[in-house]
N, C-alpha and C positions, 0 to 999 in steps of 0.2 A: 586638462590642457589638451589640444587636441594637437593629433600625429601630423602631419604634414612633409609630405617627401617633398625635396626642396630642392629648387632647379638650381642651375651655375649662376643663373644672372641672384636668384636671393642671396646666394654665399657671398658673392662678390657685395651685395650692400651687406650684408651682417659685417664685413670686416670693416667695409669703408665709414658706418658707423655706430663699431665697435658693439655691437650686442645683438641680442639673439633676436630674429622678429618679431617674434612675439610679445616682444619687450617694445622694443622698438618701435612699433607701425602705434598703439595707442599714445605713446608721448610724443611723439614725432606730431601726430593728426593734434593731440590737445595742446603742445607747445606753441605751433607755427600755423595751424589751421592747414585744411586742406591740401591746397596747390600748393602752398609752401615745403608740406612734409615732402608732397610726389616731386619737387624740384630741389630739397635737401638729397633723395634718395637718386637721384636723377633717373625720375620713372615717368612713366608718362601717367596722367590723371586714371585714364581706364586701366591702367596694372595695378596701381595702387588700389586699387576701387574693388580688384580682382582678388588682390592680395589678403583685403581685409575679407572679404566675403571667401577666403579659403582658412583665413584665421581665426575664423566669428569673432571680427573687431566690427560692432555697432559703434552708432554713433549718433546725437540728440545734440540736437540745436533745442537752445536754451535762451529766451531774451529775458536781460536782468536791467531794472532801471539804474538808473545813476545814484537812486541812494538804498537799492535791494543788493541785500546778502542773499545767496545762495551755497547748501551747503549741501555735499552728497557721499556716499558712500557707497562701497559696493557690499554687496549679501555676499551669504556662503555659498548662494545657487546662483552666480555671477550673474545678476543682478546688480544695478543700480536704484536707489531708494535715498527719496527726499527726506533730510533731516527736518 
């Protein structure tokens, strides 16, 4: 996991929704998509954007047809890898 010293304005979103960023910023972004997470957290697009690229949170657009499964996991070397 990586260290990250962490301003007043992240504290204030880790409380407001309850868990640590690191936690937070990749289900926040896979729950709501994008603009939704930076307007859940009330950040603006380019913080969040900033946020993830100080927490190495990637991120992969994926189109799935209407009758494709896709299924995926992450590695031991935090990777992600198509089943």
């Amino acid at each position: 996991m990586v260290k990250v010293r962490k301003t007043k304005l992240m504290k204030r979103v880790e409380r407001s929704v309850r868990m640590p960023l690191e936690e937070a910023i990749p289900k926040l972004v896979t729950d709501l998509g994008f603009g939704n997470a930076a307007e859940r957290m009330k950040l603006s697009k380019p913080t969040l954007h900033y946020w993830m690229t100080k927490f190495h949170v990637r991120t992969v657009i994926v189109a799935v047809g209407e009758e494709d499964v896709l299924a995926m996991q992450r590695t031991g070397r935090g990777e992600i890898e198509r089943l």
